[in-house]
Backbone as a printed PyTorch tensor [residue, N CA C, xyz], in Angstrom:
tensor([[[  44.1750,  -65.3400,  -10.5310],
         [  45.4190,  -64.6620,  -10.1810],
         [  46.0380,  -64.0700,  -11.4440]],

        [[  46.6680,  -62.8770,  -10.9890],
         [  47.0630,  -62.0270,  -12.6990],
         [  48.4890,  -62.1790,  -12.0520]],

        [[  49.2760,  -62.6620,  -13.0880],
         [  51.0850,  -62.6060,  -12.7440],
         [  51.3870,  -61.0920,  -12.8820]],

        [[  52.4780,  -60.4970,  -11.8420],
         [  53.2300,  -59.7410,  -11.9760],
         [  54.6950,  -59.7630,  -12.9900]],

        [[  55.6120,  -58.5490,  -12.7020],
         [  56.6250,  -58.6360,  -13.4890],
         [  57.4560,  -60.0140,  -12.7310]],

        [[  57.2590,  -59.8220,  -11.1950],
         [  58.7280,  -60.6360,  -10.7910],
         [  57.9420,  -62.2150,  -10.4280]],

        [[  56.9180,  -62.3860,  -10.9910],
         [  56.3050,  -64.0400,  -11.4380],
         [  56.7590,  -64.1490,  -12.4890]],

        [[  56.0480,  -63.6250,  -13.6260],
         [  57.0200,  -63.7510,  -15.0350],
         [  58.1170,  -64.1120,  -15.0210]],

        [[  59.5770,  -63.1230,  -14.1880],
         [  60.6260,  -63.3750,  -14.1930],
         [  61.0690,  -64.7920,  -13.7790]],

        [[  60.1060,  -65.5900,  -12.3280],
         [  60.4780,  -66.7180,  -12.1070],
         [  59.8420,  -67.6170,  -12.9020]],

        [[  59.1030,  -67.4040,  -13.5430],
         [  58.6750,  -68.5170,  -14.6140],
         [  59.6430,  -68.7960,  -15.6460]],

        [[  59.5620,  -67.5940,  -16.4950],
         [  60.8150,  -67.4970,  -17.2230],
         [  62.4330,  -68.2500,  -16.6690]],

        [[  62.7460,  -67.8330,  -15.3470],
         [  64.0160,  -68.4030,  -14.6930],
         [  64.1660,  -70.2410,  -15.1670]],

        [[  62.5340,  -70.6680,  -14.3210],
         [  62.3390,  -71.8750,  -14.0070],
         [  62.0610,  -72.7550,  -15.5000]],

        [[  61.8440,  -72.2100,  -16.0080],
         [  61.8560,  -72.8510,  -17.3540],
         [  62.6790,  -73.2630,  -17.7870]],

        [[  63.4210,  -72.1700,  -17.9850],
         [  64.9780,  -72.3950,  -18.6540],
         [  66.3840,  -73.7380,  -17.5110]],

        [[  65.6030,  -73.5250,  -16.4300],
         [  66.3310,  -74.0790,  -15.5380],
         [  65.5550,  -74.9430,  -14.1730]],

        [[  64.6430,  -75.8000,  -13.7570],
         [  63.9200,  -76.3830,  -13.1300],
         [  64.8410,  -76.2810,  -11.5590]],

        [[  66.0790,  -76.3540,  -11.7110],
         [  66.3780,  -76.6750,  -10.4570],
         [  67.3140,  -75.9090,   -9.8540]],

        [[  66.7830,  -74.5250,  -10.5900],
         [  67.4070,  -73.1330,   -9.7290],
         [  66.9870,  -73.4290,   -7.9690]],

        [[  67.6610,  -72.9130,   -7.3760],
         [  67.1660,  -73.1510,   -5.6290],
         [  66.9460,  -71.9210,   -5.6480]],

        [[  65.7610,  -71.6900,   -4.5710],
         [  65.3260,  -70.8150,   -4.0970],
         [  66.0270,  -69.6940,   -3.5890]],

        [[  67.3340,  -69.8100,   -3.3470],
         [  68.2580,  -69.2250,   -2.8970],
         [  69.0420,  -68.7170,   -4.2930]],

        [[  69.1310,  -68.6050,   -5.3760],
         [  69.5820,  -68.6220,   -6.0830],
         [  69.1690,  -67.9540,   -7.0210]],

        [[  67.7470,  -68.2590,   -7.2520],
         [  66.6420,  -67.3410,   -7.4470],
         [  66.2070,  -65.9440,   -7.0570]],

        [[  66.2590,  -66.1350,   -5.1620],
         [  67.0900,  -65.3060,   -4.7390],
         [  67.6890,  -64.2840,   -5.2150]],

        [[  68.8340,  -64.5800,   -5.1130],
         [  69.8670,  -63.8310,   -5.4250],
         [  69.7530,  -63.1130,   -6.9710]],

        [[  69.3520,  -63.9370,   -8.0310],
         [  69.4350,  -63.4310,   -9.4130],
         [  67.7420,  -62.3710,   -9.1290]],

        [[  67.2710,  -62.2060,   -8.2980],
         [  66.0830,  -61.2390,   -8.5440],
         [  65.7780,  -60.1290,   -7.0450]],

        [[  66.8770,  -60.2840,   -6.4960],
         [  67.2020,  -59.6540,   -5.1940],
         [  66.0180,  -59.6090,   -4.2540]],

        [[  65.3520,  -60.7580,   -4.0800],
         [  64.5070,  -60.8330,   -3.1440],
         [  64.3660,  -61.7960,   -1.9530]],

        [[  64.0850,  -62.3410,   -0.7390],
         [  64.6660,  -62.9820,    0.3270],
         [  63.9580,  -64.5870,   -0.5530]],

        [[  64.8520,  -65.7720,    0.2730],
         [  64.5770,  -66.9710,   -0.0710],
         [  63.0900,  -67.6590,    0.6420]],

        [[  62.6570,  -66.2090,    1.3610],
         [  61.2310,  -66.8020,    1.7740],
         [  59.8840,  -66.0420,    0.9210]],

        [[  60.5270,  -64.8060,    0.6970],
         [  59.4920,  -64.1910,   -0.6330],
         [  59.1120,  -65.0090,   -1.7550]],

        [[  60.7150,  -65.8580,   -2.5450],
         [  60.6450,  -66.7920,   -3.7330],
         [  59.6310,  -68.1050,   -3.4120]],

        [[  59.8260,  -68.1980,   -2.1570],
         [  59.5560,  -69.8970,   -1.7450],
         [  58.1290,  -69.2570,   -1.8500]],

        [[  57.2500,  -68.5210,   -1.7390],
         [  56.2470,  -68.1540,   -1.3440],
         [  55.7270,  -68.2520,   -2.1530]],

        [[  56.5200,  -67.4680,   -3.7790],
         [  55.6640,  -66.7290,   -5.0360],
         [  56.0100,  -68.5280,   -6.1590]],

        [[  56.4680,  -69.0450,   -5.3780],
         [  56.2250,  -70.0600,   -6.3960],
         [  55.8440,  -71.0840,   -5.9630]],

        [[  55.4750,  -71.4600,   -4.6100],
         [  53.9370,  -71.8210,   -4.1660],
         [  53.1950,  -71.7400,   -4.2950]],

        [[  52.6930,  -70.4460,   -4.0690],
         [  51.3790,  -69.8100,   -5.1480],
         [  51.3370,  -70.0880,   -6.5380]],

        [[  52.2950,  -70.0250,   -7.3490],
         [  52.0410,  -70.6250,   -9.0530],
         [  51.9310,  -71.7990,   -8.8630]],

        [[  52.1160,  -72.5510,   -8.4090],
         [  51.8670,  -74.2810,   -8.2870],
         [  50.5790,  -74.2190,   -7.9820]],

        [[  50.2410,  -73.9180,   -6.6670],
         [  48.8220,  -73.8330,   -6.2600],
         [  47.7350,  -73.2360,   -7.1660]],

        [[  47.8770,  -72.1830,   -7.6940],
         [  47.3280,  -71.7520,   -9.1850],
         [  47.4460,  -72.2410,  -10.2620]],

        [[  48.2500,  -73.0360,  -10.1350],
         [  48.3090,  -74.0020,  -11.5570],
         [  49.2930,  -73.4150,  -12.6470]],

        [[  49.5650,  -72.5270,  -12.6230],
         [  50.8400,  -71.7740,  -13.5230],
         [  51.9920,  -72.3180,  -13.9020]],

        [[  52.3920,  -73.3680,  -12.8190],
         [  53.2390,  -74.4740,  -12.5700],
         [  52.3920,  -75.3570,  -12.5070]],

        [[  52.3340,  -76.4310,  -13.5270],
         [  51.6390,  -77.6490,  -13.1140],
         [  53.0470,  -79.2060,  -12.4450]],

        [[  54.3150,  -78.7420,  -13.1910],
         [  55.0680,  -79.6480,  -12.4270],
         [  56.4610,  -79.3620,  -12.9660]],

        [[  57.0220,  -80.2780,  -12.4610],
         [  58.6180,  -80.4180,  -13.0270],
         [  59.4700,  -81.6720,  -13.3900]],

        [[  60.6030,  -81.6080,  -14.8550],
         [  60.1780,  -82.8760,  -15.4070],
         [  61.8290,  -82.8010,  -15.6450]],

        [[  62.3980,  -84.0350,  -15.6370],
         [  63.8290,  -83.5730,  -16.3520],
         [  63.2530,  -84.2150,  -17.5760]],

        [[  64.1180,  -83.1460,  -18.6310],
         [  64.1780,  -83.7180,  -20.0370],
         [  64.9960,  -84.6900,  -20.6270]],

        [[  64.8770,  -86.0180,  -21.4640],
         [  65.7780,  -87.3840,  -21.5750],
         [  66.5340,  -87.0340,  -22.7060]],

        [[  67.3250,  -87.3310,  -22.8950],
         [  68.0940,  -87.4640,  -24.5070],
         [  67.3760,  -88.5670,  -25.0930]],

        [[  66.6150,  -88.0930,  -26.3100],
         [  65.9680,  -89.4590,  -26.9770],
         [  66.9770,  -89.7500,  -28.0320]],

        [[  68.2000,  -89.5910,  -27.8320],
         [  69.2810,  -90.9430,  -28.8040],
         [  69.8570,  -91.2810,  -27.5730]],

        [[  70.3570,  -90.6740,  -26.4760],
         [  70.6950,  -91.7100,  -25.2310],
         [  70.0060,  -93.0950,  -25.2240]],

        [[  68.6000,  -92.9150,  -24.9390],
         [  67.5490,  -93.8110,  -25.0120],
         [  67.0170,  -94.7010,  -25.8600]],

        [[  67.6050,  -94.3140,  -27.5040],
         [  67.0890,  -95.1550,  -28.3130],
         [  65.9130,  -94.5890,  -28.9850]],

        [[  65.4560,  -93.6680,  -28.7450],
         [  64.1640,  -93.6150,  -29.1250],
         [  64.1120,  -91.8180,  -30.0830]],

        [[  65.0770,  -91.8550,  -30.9030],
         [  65.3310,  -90.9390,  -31.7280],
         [  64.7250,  -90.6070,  -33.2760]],

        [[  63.6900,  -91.8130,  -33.2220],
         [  63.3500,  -92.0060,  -34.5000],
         [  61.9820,  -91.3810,  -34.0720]],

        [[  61.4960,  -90.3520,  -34.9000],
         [  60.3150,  -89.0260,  -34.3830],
         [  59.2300,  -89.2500,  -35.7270]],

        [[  58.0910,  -89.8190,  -35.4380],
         [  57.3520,  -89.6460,  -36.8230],
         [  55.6190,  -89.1870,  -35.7910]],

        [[  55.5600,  -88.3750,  -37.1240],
         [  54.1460,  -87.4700,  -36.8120],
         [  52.9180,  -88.1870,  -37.5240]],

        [[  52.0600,  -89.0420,  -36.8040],
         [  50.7930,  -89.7510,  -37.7740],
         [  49.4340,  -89.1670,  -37.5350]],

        [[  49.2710,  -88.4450,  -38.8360],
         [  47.8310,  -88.4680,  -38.9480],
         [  46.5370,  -89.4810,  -38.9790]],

        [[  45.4690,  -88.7790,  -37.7170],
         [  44.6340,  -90.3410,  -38.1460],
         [  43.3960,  -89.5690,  -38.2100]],

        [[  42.3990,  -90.3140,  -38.6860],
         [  41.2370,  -89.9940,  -39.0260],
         [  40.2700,  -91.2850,  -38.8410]],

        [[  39.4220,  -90.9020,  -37.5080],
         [  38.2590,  -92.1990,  -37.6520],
         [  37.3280,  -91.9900,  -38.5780]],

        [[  36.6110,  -93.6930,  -38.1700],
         [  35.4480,  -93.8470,  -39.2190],
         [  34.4790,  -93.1370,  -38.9820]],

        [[  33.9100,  -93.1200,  -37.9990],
         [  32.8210,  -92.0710,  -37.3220],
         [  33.2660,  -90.6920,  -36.2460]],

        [[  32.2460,  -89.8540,  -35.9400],
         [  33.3570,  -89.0450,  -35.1830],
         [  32.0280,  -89.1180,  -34.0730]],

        [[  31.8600,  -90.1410,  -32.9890],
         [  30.6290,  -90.2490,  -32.3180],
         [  31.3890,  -89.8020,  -30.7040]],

        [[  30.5580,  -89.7280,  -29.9880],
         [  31.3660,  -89.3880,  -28.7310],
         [  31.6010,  -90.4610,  -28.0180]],

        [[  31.2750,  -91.4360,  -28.2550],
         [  31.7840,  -92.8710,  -28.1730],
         [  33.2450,  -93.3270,  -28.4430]],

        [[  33.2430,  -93.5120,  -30.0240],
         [  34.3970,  -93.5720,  -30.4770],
         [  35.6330,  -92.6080,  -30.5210]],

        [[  35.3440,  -91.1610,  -30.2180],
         [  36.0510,  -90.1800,  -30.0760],
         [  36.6820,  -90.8240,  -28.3140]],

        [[  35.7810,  -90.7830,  -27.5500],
         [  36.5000,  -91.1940,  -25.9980],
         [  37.3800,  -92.4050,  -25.8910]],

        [[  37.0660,  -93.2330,  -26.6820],
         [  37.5040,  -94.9980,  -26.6890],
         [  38.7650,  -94.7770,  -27.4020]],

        [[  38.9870,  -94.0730,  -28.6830],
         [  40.3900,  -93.6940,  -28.7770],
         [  41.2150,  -92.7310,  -28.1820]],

        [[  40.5760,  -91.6250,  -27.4850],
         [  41.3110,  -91.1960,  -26.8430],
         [  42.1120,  -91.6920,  -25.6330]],

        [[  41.3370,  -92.8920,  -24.8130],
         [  41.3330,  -93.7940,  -23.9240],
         [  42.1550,  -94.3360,  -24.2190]],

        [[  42.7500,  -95.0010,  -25.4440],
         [  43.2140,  -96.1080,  -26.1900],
         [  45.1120,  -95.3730,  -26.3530]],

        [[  44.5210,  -94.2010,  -27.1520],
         [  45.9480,  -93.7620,  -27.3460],
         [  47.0780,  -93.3730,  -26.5460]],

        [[  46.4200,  -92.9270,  -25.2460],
         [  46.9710,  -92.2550,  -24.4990],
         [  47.3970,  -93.3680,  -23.6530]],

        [[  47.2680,  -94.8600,  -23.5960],
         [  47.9590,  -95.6980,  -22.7740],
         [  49.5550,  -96.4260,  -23.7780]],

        [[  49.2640,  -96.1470,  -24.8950],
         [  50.0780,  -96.1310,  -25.9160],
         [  51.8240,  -95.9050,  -25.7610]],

        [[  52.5250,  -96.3900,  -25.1010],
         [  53.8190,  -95.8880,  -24.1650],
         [  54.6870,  -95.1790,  -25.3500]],

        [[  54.5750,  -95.4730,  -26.5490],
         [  55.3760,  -94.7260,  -28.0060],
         [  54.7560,  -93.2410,  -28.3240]],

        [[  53.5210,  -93.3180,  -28.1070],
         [  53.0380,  -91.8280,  -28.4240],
         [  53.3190,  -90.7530,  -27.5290]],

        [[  53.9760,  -89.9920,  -27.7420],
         [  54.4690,  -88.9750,  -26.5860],
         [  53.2990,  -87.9920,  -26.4180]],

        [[  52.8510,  -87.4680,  -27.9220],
         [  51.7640,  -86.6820,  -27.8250],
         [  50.7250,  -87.0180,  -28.5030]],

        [[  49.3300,  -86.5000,  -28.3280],
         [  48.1780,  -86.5510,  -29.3800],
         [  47.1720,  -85.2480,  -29.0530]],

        [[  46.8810,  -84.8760,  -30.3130],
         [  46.2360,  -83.6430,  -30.3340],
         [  44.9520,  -83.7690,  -31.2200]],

        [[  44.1180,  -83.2970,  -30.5740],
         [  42.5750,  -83.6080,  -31.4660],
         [  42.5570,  -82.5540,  -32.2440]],

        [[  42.3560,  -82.2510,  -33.4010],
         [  42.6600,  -81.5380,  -34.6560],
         [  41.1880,  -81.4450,  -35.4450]],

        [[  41.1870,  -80.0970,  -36.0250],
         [  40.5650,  -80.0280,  -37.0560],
         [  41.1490,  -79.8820,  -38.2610]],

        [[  40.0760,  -80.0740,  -39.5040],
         [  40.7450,  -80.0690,  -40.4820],
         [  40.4690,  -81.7800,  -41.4800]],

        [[  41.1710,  -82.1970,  -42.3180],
         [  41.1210,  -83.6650,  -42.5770],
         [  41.2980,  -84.3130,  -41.8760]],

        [[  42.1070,  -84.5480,  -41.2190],
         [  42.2320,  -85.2420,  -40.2630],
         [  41.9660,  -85.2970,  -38.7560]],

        [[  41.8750,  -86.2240,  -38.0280],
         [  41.3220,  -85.6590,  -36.6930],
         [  42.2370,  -85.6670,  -35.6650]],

        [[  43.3610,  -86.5660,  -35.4840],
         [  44.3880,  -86.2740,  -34.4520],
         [  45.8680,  -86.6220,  -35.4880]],

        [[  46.8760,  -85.6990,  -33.8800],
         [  48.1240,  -85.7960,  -34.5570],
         [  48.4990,  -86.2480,  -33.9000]],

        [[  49.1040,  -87.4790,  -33.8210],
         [  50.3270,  -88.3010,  -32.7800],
         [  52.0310,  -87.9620,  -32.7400]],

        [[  52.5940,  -87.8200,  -31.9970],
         [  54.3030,  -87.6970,  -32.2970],
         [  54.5830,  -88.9580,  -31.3450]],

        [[  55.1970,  -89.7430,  -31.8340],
         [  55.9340,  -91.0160,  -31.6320],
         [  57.2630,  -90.9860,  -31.9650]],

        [[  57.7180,  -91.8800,  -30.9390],
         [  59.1190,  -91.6780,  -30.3990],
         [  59.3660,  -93.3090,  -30.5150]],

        [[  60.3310,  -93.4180,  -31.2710],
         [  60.6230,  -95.1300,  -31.1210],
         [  62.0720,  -95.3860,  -31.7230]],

        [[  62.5480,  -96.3960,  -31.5650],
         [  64.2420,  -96.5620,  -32.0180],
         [  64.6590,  -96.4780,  -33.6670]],

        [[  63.6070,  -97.1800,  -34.5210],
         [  64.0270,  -96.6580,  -36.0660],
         [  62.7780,  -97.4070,  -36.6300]],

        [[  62.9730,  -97.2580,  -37.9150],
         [  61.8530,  -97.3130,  -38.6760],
         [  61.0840,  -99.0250,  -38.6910]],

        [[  62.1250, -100.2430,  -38.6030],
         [  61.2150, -100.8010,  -37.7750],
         [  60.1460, -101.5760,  -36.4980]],

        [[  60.6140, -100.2910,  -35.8540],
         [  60.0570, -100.2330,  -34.5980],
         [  58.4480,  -99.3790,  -34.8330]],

        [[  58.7080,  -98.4910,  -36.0160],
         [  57.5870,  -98.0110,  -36.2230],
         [  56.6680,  -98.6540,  -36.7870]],

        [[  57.3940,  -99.5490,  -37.7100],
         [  56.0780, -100.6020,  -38.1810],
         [  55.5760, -101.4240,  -37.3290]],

        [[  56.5420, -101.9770,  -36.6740],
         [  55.9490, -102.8370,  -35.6500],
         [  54.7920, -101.9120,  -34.8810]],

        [[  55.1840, -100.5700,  -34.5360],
         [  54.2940,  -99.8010,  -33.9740],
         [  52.7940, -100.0940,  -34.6320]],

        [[  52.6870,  -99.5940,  -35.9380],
         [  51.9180,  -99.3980,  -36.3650],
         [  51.1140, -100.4130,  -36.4440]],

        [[  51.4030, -101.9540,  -36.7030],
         [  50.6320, -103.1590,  -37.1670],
         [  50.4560, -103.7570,  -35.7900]],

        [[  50.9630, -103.5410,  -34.7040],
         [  50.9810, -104.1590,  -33.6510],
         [  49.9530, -103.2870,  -32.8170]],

        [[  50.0460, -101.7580,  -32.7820],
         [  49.5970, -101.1340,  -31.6480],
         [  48.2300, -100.1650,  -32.3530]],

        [[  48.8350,  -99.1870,  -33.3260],
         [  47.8040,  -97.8330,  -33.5050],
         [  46.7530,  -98.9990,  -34.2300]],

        [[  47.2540,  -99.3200,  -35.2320],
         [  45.8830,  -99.9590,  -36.2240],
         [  44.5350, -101.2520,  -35.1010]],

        [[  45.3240, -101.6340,  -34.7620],
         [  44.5350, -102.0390,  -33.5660],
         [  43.4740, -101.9130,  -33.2030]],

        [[  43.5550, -100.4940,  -32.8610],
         [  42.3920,  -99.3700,  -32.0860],
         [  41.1540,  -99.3870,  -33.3910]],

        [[  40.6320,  -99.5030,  -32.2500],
         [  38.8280,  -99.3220,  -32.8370],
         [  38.9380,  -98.3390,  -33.9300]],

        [[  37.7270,  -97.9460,  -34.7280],
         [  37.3250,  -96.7090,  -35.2620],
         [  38.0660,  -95.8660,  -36.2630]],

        [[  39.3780,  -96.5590,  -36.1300],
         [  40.4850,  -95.5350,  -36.9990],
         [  39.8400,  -96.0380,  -38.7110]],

        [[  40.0330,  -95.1100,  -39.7000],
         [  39.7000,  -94.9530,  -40.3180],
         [  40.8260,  -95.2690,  -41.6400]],

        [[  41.7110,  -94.0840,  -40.9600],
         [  43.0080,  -93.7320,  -41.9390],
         [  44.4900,  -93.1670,  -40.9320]],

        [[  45.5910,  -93.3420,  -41.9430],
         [  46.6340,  -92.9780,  -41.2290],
         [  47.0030,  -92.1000,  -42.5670]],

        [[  48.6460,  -91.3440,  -41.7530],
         [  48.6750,  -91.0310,  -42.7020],
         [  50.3510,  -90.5460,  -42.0090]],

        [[  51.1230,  -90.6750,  -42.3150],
         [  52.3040,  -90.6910,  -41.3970],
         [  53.3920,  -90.0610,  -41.7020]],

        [[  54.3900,  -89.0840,  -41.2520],
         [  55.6410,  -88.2900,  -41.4650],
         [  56.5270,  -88.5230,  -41.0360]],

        [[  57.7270,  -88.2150,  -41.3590],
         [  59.4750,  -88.4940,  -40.3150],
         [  59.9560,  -87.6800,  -40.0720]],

        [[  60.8280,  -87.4830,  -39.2640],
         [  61.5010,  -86.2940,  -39.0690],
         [  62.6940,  -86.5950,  -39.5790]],

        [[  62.9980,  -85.4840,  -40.5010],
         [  64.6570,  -85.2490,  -40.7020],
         [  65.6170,  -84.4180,  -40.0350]],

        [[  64.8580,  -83.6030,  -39.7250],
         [  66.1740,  -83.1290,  -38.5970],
         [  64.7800,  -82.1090,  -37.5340]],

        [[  65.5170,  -81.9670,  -36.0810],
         [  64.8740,  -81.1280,  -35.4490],
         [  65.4600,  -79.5630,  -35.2480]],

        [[  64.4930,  -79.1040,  -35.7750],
         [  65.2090,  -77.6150,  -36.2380],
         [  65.1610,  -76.8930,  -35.0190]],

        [[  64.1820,  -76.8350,  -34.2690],
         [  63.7670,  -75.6960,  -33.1370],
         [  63.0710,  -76.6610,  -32.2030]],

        [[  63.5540,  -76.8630,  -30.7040],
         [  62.5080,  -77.7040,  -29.4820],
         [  62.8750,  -76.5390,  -28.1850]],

        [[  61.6540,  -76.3260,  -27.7760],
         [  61.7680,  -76.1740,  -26.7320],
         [  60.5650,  -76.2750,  -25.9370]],

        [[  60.2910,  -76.3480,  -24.6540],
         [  59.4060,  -76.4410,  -23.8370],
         [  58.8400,  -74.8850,  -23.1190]],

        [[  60.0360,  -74.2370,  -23.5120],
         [  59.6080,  -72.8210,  -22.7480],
         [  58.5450,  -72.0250,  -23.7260]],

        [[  57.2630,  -71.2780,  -22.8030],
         [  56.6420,  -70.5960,  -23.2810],
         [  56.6970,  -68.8580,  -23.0570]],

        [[  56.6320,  -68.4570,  -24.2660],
         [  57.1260,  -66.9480,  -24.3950],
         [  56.0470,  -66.3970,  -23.2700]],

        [[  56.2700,  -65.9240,  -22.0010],
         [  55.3330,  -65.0770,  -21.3540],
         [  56.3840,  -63.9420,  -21.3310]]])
């Protein structure tokens, strides 16, 4: 499926806002509330939309303390590559992980209440895992730019 202008437009809408109503949507793109309901059925069903999420305040929550760890296993076998991927991703602190090239092989962003929650993280949970090799770990000092929306 190739998006048009007035998909774009509701992607764009829905991004910025998840819980525009259809009616509303509607109205901001002058088309009936059964045309919208239609064209963003179809992006779900196409996958364009894979879902919808509210976003948390991570200092509401506690979990404001943001550090980025580089890791690097011992081997890079397709064994040990699956078993940590397996491993990390049940990990409830790691929000993200990205398999990377370069020195290192993945990037984690972890979310936890302060710094030692991260150690505990670290000696309790990542080092743990099979195969890891090396860490190598960052903080955040301030968050300059977040967003979830993608420029289409």
């Amino acid at each position: 499926m190739k998006l048009d202008a007035l998909d774009i437009k509701i992607l764009r809408l829905l991004q910025k806002d998840a819980k525009l109503t259809n009616k509303a949507l509607s109205a901001k793109l002058s088309l009936s509330v059964t045309a919208i309901y239609e064209r963003i059925k179809k992006l779900e069903k196409t996958g364009f939309i894979e879902g919808y999420v509210a976003l948390v305040s991570k200092e509401k929550v506690g979990k404001s303390f943001v550090a980025f760890c580089h890791v690097k296993l011992v081997q890079h076998t397709q064994n040990n590559v699956k078993q940590f991927e397996r491993e990390v991703i049940a990990i409830e602190e790691v929000l993200e992980c990205y398999h990377l090239s370069g020195d290192y092989d993945y990037l984690l962003k972890v979310h936890v209440k302060d710094m030692e929650s991260y150690r505990k993280f670290m000696i309790e949970k990542l080092t743990n895992l099979n195969h890891i090799g090396s860490t190598h770990s960052m903080f955040m000092i301030n968050q300059v730019k977040y967003t979830t929306a993608l420029n289409i």
